[in-house]
C-alpha positions in Angstrom: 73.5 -45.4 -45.6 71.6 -44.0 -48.3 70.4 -47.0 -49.2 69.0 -48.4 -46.4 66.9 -44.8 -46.1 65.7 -46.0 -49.5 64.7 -49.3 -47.6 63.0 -47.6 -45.4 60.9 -45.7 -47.2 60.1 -48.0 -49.4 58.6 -50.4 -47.0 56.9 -47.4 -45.8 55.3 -46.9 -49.1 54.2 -51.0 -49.0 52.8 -51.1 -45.4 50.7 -48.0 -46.4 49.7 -49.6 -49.5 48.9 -52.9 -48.7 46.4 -54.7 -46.3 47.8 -58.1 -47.0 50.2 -59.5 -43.8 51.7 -62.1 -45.3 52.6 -59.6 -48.5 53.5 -57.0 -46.4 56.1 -59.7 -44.4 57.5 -61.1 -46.9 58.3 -57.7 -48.7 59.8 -56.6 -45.4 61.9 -59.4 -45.6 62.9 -59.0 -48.8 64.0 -55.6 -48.7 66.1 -55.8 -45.4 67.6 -58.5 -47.4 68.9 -56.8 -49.8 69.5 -53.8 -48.0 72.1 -55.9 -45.7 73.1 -58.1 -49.1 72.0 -61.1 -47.5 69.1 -62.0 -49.5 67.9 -64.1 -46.6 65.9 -62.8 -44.1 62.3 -64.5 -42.0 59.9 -63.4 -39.8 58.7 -65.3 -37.2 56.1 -64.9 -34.8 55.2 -66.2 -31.4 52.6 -68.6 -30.9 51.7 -69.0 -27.4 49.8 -71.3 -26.8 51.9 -73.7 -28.5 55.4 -72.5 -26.7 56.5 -72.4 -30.3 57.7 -69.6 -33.2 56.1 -70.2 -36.8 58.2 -68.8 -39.7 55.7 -66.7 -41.1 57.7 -65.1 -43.8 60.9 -65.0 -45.4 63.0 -64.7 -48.6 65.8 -67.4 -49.6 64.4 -70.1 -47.8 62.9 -73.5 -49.9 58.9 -73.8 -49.7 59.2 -75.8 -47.1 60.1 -73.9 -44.7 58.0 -70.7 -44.7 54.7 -70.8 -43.8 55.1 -74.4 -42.3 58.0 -74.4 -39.8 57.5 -74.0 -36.3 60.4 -74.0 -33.4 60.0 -74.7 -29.5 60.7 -71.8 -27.6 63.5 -73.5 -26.3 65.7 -71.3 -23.6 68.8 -72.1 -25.1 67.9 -70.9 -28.1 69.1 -67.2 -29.1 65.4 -66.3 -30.8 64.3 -67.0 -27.6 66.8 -65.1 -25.9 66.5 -62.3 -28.1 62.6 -62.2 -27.6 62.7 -62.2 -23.6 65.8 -60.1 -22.9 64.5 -57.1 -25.6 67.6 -56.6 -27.3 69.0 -58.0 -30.6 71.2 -61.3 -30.5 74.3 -61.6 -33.6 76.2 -64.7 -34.7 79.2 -63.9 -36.0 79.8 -68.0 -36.7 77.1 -70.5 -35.9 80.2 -73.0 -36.1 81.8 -71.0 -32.9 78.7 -70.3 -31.3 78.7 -71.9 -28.0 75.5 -69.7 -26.3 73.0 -70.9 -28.0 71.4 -74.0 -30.0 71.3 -73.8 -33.7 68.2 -75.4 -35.2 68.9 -78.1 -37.3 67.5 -76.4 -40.5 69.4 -73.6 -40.3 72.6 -75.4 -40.6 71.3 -78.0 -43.0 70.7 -74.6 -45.4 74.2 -73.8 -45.2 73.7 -70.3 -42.5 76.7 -69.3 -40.4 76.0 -65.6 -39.1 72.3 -64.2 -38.0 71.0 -61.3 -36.3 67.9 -61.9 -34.8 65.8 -58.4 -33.4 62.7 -58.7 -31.6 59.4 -57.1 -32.7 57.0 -55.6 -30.3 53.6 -54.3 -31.1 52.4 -51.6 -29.5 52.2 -51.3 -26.0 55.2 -53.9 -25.4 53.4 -57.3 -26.5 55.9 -59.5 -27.7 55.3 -60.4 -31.9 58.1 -62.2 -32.8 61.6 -61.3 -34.3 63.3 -60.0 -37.5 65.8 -62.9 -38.4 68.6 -62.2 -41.2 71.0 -64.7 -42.2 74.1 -65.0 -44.0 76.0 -68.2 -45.8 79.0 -66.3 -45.0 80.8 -65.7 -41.7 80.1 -62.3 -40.9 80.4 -59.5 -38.1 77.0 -57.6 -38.0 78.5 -54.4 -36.7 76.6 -51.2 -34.7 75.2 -49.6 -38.2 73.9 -53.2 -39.3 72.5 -53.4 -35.5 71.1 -50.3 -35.0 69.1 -50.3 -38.6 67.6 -53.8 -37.9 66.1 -52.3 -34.2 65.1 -48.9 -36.6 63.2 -51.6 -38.9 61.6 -53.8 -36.6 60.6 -50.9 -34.5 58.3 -49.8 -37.8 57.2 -53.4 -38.0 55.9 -53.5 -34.9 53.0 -50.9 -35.2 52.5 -51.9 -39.0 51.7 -55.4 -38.0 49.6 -54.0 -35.5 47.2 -52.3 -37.7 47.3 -55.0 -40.7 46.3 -57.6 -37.5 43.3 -55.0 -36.6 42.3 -54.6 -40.4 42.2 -58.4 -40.5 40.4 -59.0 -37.5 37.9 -56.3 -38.4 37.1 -57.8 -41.8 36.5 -61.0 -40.2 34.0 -59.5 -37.7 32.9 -57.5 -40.9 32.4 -60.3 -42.9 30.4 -62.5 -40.0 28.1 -60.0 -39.5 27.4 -59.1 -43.0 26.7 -63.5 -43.3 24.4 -63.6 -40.0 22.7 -60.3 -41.6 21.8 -62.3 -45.2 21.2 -65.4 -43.3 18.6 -63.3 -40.7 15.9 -63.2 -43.4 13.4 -62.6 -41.0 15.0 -59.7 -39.4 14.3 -56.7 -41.5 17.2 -53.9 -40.9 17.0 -50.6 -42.7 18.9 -47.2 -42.2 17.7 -43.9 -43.4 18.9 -40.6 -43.3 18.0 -37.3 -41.0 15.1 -37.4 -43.3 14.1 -40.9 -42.6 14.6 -41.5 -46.4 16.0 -45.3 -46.6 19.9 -45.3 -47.8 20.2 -49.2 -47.0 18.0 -51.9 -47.0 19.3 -55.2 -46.3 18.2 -58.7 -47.7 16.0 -59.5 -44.5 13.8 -56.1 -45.0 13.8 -57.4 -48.9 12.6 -60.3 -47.6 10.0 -59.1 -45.0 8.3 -56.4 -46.9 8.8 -57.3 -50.8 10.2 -54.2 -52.0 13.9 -54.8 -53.6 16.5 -52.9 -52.3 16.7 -50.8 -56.0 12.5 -50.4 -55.3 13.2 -49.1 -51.2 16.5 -46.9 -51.6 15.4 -43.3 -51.7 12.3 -43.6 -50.3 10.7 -42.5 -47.5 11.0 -45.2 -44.4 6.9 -44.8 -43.9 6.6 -46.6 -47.0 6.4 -49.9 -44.3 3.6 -48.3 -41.9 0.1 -48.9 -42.6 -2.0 -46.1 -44.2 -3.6 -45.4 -40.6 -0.1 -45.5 -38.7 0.9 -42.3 -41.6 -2.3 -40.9 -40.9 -1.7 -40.4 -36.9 1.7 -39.7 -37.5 3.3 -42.7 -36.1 6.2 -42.6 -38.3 7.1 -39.4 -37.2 6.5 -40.0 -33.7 9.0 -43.0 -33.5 12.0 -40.8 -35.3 11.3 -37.9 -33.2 11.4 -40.0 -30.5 14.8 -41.9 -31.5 16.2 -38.5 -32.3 15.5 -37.3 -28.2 15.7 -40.6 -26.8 18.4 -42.4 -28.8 16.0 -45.3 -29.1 12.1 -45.9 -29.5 9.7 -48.9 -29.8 8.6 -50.4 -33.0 5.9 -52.9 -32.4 3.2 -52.8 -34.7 1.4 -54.2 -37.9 3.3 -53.0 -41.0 2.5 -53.0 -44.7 4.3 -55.2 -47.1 4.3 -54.3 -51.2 1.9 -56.4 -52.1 -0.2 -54.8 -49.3 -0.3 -57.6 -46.9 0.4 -57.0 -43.6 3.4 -58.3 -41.3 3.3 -57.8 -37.2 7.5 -56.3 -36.7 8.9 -56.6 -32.6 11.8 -54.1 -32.7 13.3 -50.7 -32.3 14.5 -47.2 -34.6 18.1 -46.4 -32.8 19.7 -42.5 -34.1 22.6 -43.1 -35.3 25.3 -40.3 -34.4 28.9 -39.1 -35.3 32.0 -38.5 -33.0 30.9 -35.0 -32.2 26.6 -36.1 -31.6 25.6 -34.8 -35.1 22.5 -37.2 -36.6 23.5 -39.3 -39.3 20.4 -41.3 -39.5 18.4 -44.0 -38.3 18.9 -47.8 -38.0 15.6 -49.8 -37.7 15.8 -53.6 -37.0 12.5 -55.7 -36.4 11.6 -59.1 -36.4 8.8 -60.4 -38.1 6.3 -62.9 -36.1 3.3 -62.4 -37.6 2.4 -66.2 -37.5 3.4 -65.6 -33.3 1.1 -63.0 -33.3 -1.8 -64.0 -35.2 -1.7 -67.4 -33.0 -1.9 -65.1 -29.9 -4.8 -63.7 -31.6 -6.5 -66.7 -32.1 -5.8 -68.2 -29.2 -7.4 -64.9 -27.3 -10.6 -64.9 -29.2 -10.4 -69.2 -28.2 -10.2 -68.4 -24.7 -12.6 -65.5 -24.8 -15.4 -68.0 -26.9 -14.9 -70.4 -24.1 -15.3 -68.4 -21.3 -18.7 -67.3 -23.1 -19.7 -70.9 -23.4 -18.6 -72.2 -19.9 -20.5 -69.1 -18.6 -23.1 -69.7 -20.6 -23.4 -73.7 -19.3 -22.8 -72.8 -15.5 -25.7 -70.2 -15.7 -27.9 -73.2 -17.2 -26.4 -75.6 -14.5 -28.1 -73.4 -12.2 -31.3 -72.7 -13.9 -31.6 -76.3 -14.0 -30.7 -77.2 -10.6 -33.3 -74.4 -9.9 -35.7 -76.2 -12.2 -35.1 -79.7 -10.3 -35.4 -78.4 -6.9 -38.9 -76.6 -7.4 -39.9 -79.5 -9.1 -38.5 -81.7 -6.0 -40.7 -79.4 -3.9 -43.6 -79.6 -5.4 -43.2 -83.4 -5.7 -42.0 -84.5 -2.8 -43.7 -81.7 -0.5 -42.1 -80.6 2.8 -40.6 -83.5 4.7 -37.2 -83.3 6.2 -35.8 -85.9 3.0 -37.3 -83.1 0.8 -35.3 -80.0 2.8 -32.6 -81.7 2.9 -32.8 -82.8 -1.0 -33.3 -79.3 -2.0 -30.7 -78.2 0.6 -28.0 -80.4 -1.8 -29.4 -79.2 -4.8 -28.7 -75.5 -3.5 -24.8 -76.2 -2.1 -24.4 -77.8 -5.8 -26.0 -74.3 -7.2 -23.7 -72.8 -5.3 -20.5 -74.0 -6.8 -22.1 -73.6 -10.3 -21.9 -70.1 -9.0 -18.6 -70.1 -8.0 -17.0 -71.6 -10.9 -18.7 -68.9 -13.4 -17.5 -65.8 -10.8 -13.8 -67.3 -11.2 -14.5 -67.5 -14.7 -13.1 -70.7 -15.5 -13.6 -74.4 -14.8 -11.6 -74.2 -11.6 -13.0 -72.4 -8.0 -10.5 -71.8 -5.0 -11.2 -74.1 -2.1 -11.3 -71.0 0.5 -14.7 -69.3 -1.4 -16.1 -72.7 -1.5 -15.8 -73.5 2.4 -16.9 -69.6 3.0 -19.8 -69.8 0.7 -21.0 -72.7 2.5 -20.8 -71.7 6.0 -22.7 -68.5 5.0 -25.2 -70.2 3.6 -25.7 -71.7 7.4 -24.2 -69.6 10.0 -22.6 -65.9 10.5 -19.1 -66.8 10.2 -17.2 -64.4 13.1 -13.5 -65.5 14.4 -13.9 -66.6 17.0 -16.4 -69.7 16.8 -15.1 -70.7 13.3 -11.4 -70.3 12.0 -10.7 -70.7 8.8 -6.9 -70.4 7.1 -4.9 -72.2 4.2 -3.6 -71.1 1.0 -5.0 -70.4 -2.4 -6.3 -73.6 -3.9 -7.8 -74.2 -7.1 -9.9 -77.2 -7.8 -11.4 -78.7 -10.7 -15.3 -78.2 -11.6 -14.9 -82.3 -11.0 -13.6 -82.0 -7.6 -15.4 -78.8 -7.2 -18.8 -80.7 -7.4 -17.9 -83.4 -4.9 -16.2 -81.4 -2.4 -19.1 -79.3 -2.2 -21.5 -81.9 -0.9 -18.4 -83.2 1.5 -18.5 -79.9 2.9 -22.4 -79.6 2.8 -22.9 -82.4 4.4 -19.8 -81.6 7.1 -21.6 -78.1 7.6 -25.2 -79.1 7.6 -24.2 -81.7 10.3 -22.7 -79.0 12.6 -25.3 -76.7 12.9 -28.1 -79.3 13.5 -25.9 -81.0 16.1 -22.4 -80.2 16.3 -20.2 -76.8 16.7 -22.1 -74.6 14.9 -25.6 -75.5 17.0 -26.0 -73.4 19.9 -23.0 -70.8 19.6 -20.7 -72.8 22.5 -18.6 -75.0 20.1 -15.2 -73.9 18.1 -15.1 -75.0 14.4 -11.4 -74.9 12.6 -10.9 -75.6 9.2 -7.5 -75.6 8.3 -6.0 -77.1 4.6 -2.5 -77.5 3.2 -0.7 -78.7 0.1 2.2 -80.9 0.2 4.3 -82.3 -3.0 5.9 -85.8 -3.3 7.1 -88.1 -6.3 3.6 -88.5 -6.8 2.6 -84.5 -7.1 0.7 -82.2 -5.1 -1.8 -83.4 -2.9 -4.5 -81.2 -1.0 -5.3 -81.8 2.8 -8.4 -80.1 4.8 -8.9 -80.7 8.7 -12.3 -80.1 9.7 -11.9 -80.0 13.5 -15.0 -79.1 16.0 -15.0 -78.7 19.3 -16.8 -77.7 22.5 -19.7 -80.0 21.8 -21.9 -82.3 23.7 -23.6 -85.1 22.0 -26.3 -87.7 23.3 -25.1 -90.9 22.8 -27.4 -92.2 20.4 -26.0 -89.1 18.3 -22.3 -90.5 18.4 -23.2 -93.8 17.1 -25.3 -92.2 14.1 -24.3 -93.0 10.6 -26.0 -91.1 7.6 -25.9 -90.3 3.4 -23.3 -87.6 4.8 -20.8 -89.9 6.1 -21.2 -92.2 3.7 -20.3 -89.4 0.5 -17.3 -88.8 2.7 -15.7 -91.9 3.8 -16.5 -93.6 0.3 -17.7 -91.1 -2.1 -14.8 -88.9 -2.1 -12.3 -92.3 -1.9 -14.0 -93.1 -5.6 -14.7 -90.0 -7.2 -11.6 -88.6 -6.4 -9.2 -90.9 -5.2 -9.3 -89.1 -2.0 -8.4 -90.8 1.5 -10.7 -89.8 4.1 -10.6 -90.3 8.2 -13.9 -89.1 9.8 -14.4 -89.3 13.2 -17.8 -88.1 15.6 -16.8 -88.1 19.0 -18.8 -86.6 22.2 -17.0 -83.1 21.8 -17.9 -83.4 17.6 -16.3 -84.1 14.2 -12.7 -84.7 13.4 -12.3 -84.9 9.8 -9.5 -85.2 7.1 -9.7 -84.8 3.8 -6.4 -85.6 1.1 -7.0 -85.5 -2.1 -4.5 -84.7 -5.1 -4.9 -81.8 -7.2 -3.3 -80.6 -10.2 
């Protein structure tokens, strides 16, 4: 009896000691070995997806049978049994043994009696078992019985831990590699006093300074001279300290006094009972992101300068050409009606610099040119359709479609003597082919003469042709004695 306390408490001292599981197993086995006079004892443990027990450990057994070995959990087999009814199975003889199936090996290695014991971890999962064997018929009475369920029992929770341990130091030792490998992720802790106590090969490798250089120092060793000046250092620990987290999106300084742009966050770090312990700080460096934001802002700004710039010309120039047209050409209705395109063109020109871009929305253009004509009141013109943007290309030609369109009501269709209805309606619809724009221009109400329904002018013609090859629009125009029907599809982008 003594003894076996002996057992005990040595294996105590080992599973204390030790983090190994396979060291910690195969002392197990050998001390319950010896403590029943055996000298043969395994462990083996469940593994379920396979159906199958792995003999993990064990003493007295040739090389190859532990650590290589696995059984089927077969249900005539008394580790099975043992396992699923929670209680320990003995084998006085395996040569009388008519309950259960001997494995092969077992008999090949010269074993008549086992006791098998089940080991549960924690919380009743299911390990494995405690196997000891004898060459020897044998009768594994209550004190045998009883110490093997005392043993197992402190198995179960060591093997529990030593599985935790190992699973933590794998989790450990991931991180620690995706840390080293993140060398553009800079991660830092400092103290209460935001004095750095770690700095990890990524902030090495962001900001210069070696982690021998950095240790000991004050964190706002990273900010730029006029971030320490404002106090921004101290505002973003303060603010982790109330907050639990704050921003950290700035321009920082390296060592050699370069500057990198960091996107990340200071998180307070705290104990079990909410005292500060410090500060972790983790920020990715994309200064090449930010610097191409940069230049891509000061681009677009230059850009919009210049196309300002050339759409304020366009219309000085149209300008120019229509005061020289007048003065040319004098005051005939070809010379109105010249100067009359020039200004819907001028128009556009205007547009396209108040949307400040190369692209105008297709509801200011038809609005702009009806108020260069009529008072446009619901009810005599309707106007509805989405937002549409079209090119300065398109914007051009559409114009002097819807010039022409407009021009041609008020001298003789809706828009003439305030009886008519004018709608103009457009829509977008998508295919295989992409988007494609449609405006209705629909009048009604009128009465033409008949020589006025027959007419055909430069108007028509820009519509029915000059849209079909500038664009690659498709056009249906129609004058009939109540006024225009138009349509007007062209794709867009």
């Amino acid at each position: 009896m003594l003894k076996r306390q002996q057992v005990l408490a040595d294996f105590g001292d080992v599973a204390l000691r030790s983090d190994d599981l396979d060291g910690v197993l195969n002392e197990a086995c050998r001390l319950v070995g010896e403590a029943l006079g055996t000298g043969r004892a395994k462990v083996l443990e469940i593994e379920h997806e396979e159906q199958s027990l792995w003999v993990r450990a064990g003493v007295g057994w040739s090389p190859g049978i532990v650590g290589h070995l696995r059984l089927p959990m077969s249900e005539h087999s008394s580790e099975t049994f043992a396992i699923e009814a929670a209680k320990p199975v003995i084998t006085q003889d395996i040569g009388k043994e008519e309950r259960f199936d001997v494995p092969p090996f077992m008999k090949e290695a010269g074993v008549v009696a086992l006791a098998n014991v089940p080991i549960f971890l924690p919380g009743g999962r299911p390990y494995g078992l405690l196997q000891v064997d004898d060459v020897r018929p044998r009768d594994f009475d209550d004190e045998d019985t009883q110490f093997l369920r005392t043993y197992a029992t402190i198995l179960g929770p060591v093997i529990d831990r030593l599985l935790l341990a190992r699973a933590l130091r794998t989790t450990e030792e991931r991180f620690r590699l995706t840390v080293e490998a993140a060398l553009d992720y800079a991660i830092l802790i400092s103290d209460p006093e935001d004095r750095i106590t770690d700095w990890l090969p990524g902030a090495a490798a962001v900001f210069g300074w070696t982690a021998e250089e950095a240790i000991g120092q004050p964190s706002a060793i990273i900010f730029t001279p006029e971030d320490r000046e404002n106090g921004q250092d101290r505002w973003e620990v303060e603010t982790a300290r109330k907050e639990g987290v704050a921003p950290n999106v700035r321009w920082h300084l390296r060592k050699d006094g370069k500057r990198v742009f960091i996107e990340g966050s200071t998180r307070a770090l705290r104990g079990p009972n909410g005292a500060l312990l410090g500060f972790l700080k983790v920020g990715q460096d994309v200064t090449e992101r930010r610097r191409s934001e940069e230049r891509l802002r000061e681009n677009a700004a230059r850009l919009e300068v210049l196309v300002g710039e050339l759409q304020h010309r366009s219309r000085n120039l149209l300008g120019v050409v229509a005061s020289v047209a007048s003065k040319t050409l004098g005051e005939d209705g070809a010379a109105a009606a010249y100067q009359a395109r020039l200004k819907a063109l001028s128009r556009a020109q205007g547009l396209l610099s108040e949307f400040g871009s190369d692209t105008a929305d297709i509801g200011a253009l038809v609005q702009a040119e009806l108020a260069a004509h009529v008072e446009v009141k619901p009810p005599k013109v309707l106007v509805s359709g989405p937002e549409v943007h079209l090119t300065s290309r398109q914007v051009q030609n559409f114009t002097l479609a819807l010039h022409e369109l407009t021009t041609n009501a008020v001298k003789y269709g809706a828009l003439r003597d305030g009886t008519g209805q004018l709608a103009i309606n457009w829509e977008v619809s998508r295919s295989e082919k992409g988007r494609r724009l449609a405006l209705t221009w629909i009048e009604s109400g009128v009465h033409l003469e008949p020589g006025q329904v027959t007419r055909r002018g430069y108007g028509r013609d820009l519509i029915e042709r000059g849209l079909s090859y500038a664009l690659r629009g498709r056009t249906e125009y129609v004058l009939g004695a109540d006024g225009v029907r138009c349509r007007i599809e062209l794709p867009i982008t």
